[in-house]
N, C-alpha and C positions, 0 to 999 in steps of 0.2 A: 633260790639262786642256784645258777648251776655252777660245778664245778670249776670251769672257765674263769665264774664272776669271784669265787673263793681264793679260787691262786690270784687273780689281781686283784682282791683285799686285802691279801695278805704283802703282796709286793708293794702293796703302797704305804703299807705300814711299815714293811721295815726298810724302807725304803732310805732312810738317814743314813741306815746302817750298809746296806749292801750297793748307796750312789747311783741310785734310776732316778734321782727329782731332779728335775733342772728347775738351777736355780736363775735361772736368767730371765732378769724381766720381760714382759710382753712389749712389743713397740705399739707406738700407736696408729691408728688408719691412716692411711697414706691420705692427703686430703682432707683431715681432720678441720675444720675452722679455728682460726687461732684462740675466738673468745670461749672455743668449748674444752681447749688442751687444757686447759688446769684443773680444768673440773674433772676430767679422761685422767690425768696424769694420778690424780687424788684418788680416783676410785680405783686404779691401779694399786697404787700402797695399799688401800685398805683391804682391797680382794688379798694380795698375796701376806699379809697379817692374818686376815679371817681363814682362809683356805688353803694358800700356795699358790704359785704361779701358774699350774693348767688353768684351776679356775681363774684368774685374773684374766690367763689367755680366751676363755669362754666370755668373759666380759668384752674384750679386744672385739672378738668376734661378731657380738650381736652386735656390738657399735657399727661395726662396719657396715650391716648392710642398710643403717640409713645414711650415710656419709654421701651428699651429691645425689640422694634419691630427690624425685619432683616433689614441691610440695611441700621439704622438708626445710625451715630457714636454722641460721642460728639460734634462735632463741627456741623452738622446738627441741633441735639436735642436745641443746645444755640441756633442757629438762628430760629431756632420754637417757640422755650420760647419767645424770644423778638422780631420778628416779631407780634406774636401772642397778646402779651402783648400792642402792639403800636398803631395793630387795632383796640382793642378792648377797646382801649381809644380814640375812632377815634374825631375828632376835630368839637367841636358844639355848636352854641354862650351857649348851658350852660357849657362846661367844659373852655373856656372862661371867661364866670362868674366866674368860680370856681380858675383859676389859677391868676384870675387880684385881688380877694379878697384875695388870699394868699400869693401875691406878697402887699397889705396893709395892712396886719398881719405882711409881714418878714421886710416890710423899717424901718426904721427911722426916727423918724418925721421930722429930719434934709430934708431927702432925698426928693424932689420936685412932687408929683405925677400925673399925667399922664392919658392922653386922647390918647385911641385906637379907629380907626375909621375901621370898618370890610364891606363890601361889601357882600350882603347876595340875595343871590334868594329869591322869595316869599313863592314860594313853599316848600323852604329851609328851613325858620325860622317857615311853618305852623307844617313839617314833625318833630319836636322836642313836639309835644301835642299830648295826648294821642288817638292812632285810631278812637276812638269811637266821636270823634271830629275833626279831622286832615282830616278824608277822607272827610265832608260833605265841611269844608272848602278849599280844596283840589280842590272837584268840581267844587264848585261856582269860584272858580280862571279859573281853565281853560275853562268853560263858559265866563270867563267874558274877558278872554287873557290876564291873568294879574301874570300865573303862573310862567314867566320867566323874570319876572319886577326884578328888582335887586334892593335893597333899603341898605341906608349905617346906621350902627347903631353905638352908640357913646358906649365905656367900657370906663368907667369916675371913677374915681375914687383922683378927684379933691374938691369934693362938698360933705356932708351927701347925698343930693339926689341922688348923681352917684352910691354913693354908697350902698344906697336902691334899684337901680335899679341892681345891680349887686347882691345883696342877693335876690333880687326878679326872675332872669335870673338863678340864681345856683340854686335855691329851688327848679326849675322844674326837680330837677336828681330825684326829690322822682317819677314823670311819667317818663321817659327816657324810660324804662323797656316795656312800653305799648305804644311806639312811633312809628309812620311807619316808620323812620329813623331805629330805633332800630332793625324792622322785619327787613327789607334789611339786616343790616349790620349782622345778624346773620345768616341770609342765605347766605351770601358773604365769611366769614368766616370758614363755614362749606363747603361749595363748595370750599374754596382755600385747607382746612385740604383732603379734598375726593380726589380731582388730587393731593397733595403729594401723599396718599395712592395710588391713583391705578400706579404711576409713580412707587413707589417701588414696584409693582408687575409685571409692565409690561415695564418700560424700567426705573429702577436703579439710572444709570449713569445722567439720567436726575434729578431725586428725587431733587435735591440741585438747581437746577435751577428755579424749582417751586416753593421752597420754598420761594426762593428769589423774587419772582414774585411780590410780599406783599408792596416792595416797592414802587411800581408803583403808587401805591394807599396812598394816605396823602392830609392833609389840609382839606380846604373847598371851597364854592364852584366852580368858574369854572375849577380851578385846580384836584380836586376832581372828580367830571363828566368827566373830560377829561380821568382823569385815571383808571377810573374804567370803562366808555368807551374804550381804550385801553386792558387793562385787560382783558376785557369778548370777544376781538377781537380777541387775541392769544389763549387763552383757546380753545373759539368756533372753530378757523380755524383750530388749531393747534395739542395742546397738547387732546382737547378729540377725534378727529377723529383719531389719531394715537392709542389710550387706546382702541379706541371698533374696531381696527382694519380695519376703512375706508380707512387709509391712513396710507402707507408704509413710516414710517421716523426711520431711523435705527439711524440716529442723532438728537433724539429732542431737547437735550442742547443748541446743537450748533444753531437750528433752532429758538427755544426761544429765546436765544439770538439775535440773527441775527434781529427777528423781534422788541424785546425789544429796540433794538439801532434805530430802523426806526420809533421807537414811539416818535414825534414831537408834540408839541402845535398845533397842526391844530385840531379844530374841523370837519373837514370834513376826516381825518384820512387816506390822502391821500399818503404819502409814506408808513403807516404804512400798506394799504390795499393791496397797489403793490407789498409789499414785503414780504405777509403774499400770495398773488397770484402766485410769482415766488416760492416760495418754494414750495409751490403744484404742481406746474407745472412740476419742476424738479424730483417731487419723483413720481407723476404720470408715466413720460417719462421714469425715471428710473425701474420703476417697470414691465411696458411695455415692454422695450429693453429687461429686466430678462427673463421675457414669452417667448418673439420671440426666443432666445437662447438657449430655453431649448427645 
């Protein structure tokens, strides 16, 4: 990271202190559909609870530009709002921290509190600190093979100390923003928005399919890996060689689908890859027989 990106890690950080956050909500897209405002409005709170308001305002933003695009009705534009809204509160021992302290803000002192134990890669819990730290630590992990070690961490919220520990776990959302976790997931996010787009330009009937694709992807981590492994399987074999026109799929809803159902917990990706093979197979051979015929 260069120096540029270290002064504005640091101005965001102290940022409470020296009044650069604006705190003022994002509005919403001019032209919004009235059945997708509440579901816009909602993921609004939750972005600037998870993040702060620029990200919220990044939320704003991608909404807009399907707001009055062709192609896009209300009931698409809601599952974009809250798809959209779900990733990008994607699940991370700091939003963890944040929902197990807000769950000892809403009990009761009556009510008994509670020890969560979460299962976390190493690489997993480095990828939450800011790049300029994350990558050197990063390294030394997988120099040392220690990047896919899995360690269990306690969300305690039984004791003051769990509880420090858990204000100390949430305070990282002020770096979140400058996390290599964070790069990913905004490059992920932007490549799922880009195949909606070009699916409404070049095969429609699909567009809803992709969008739904969102869900694949949740939790943390082997679950997580697994799904966004899966994810970038369909994509890659799939729906972008059909967009730039390598491969002939006159049905790619159906084909998305099809491959969606054969994505299994296997890390080795094994029906999903067979059945991500036949479908190419079939539109090859069919597009072949087309030539011979004409």
């Amino acid at each position: 990271m260069s120096d540029r990106g270290i002064l504005s890690s640091l101005r965001y950080l102290l940022a409470d202190f020296i009044g650069e956050d604006d705190d003022t909500p994002p509005i919403l897209p001019e032209g919004l559909p009235e059945p997708v405002m509440a579901v816009a409005s909602d993921a609004i709170h939750l972005l600037i609870e998870y993040q702060g308001t620029a990200y919220a305002q990044l939320y704003v933003d991608r909404l807009r530009r399907f707001v009055g695009k062709s192609g896009v009705d209300d009931a698409m534009l809601t599952e974009i709002a809250r798809l959209m809204a779900a990733r990008m509160s994607y699940e991370d021992l700091i939003r963890i921290a944040q929902l197990k302290l807000a769950g000892v803000a809403d009990r009761s002192r009556a009510q008994p509190r509670s020890v969560d134990v979460r299962k976390f890669r190493l690489d997993e819990l480095v990828s939450v600190l800011p790049a300029v730290i994350a990558e050197y630590l990063l390294d030394a992990l997988e120099w040392a093979g220690w990047n896919h070690r899995n360690v269990k961490l306690r969300f305690s919220s039984k004791s003051w100390f769990g509880i420090l520990r858990l204000k100390m776990g949430a305070g990282l959302r002020r770096w979140r923003r400058y996390s290599v976790r964070y790069a990913k997931e905004r490059v992920w996010v932007e490549r799922w928005l880009h195949m909606i787009d070009r699916s409404l330009t070049r095969q429609p009937a699909a567009a809803s399919e992709i969008v739904q694709t969102a869900t694949m992807i949740h939790g943390y981590g082997d679950v997580y890996r697994q799904g966004m492994a899966d994810w970038n399987a369909i994509i890659d074999g799939l729906a972008k060689p059909t967009f730039d026109g390598v491969l002939a799929l006159p049905d790619l809803a159906d084909a998305v689908a099809q491959a969606r159902a054969a994505a299994l917990p296997d890390p080795r990706q094994s029906a999903l890859k067979r059945k991500i093979a036949e479908i190419r197979a079939r539109a090859v051979a069919s597009s072949y027989a087309s030539v011979s015929s004409s």
